[in-house]
C-alpha positions, 0 to 999 in steps of 0.5 A: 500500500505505501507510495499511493494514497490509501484515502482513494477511491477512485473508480470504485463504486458506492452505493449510498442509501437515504441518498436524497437529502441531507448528509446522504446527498452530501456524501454522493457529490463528495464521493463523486468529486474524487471519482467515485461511481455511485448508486443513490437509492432513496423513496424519492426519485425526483430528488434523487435525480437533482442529487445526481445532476448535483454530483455530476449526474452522467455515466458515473451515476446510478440512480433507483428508487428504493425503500429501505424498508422492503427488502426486495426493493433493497435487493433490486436497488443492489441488483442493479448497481452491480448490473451498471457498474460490475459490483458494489465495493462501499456499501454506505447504509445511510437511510434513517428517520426520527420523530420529534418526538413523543414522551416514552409512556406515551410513543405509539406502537407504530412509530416505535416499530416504524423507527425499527424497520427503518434505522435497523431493519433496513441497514440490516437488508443493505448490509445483506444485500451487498455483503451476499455479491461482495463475498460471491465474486471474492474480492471483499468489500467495505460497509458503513452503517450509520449509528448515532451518538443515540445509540451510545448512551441514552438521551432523555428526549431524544425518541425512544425507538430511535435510540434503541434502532441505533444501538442495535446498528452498532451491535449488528455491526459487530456481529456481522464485522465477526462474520464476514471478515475472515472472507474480507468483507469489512463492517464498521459504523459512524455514529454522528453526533449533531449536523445539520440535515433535514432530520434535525432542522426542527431544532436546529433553529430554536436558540435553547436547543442549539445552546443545550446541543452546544453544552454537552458536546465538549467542542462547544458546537454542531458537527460540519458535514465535512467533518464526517467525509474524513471517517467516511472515506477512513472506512470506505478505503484501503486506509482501515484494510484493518478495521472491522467491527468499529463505531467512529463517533463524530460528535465532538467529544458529546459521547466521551461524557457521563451525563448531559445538562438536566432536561428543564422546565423550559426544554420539557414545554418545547418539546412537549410544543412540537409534538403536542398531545405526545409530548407532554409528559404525564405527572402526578398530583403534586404534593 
């Protein structure tokens, strides 16, 4: 490996889940400009199209419309990035969803078990899908999941169903990073602390939830999307040849603490303000 760069991936193919918006997006035209083939995979095909056109759009670019969800979508996605391109060598499973987000004696069943089927039955069907042609052709491959500083320790309002969702996407990194690699494919995992994105702008403009963000995170601020294009590409290249079975946390240090400033009564009437009927929490007669 030495005399090259070992962060390139220059002519290999990624397909990136949830590709539509928001950091998904931002990896396809970041992987396009250092020369990576790409098949996006999203619900929203329109969408896609502009990610696509923003990334260069032409040969180098395959777009398919796809819900995480069900897996035979999951498996045409695949199917067809390999028939475009020969095969997949980075699977980035980025699709995720979160709702702001009901108090836990009161989540329904439906958006728990939603938040399930998209955070980590998904990320399951996409790690399958692609590891199953990675191991096939023999020559290995790399998967990178995406988890969440959610799932590393538990967050008092942060929805229920996504923080377990995301936990469970570490430990399946895990088990599947045992798996596969003695047939070289590699599993790791990001787990992002808090970016700007489609999923976070209804608190990315209120003052008090920026500011609590902003203290538990020791860097003192949000995450840049460029900040995770480094872990990324880690991940994606010949740079972790080595790495397997790891979470990369990006969160400007807010994992590294035991605890997080108290949940006030400020911060409890916003949320229970953005979610309303769910999100005010159930208390007692007062003494």
């Amino acid at each position: 490996m030495s005399g090259r760069d070992l962060l390139d991936i220059e002519g290999r193919t990624v397909m990136i889940t949830g590709a539509s918006s928001g950091l998904g997006a931002y990896f396809a035209g970041a992987l396009a400009e250092r020369g990576a083939n790409l098949v996006l995979a999203a619900r929203r095909l329109d969408r896609l199209e502009q990610v696509a056109e923003g990334s260069g759009g032409g040969e180098r670019v395959h777009v398919v419309a796809c819900d995480v969800t069900e897996e035979d979508q999951v498996a045409s996605a695949v199917a067809a990035g390999v028939e475009r391109f020969g095969r997949i060598d980075v699977m980035v499973n980025n699709a995720g969803v979160t709702d702001f987000g009901p108090v836990a004696e009161k989540i329904p069943s439906a958006m728990f078990e939603n938040a399930m089927r998209v955070n980590l039955n998904g990320t399951l069907y996409g790690c399958r899908e692609a590891a199953a042609r990675m191991l096939a052709d023999g020559r290995g491959g790399s998967i990178v999941n995406m988890s969440s500083v959610a799932g590393l320790g538990g967050h008092e309002f942060i929805p229920v169903g996504y923080q377990v969702a995301k936990a469970a996407v570490v430990q399946l990194t895990r088990a599947l990073a045992l798996q596969w690699g003695d047939r070289g494919v590699r599993v790791n995992a990001l787990a992002p602390g808090w970016f700007m994105s489609e999923m976070t702008e209804k608190v990315a403009t209120v003052p008090m939830w920026v500011k609590r963000i902003e203290s538990q995170a020791p860097m003192g601020r949000w995450g840049e999307p460029d900040e995770l294009l480094g872990p990324l590409l880690f991940l994606a290249s010949d740079a972790s040849s080595y790495v397997t079975g790891q979470t990369i946390a990006v969160d400007g240090g807010t994992s590294a603490s035991i605890g997080a400033p108290d949940y006030g009564p400020e911060e409890v009437a916003f949320h229970a303000s953005i979610v309303p009927g769910l999100g005010e929490r159930i208390v007692g007669p007062a003494e």
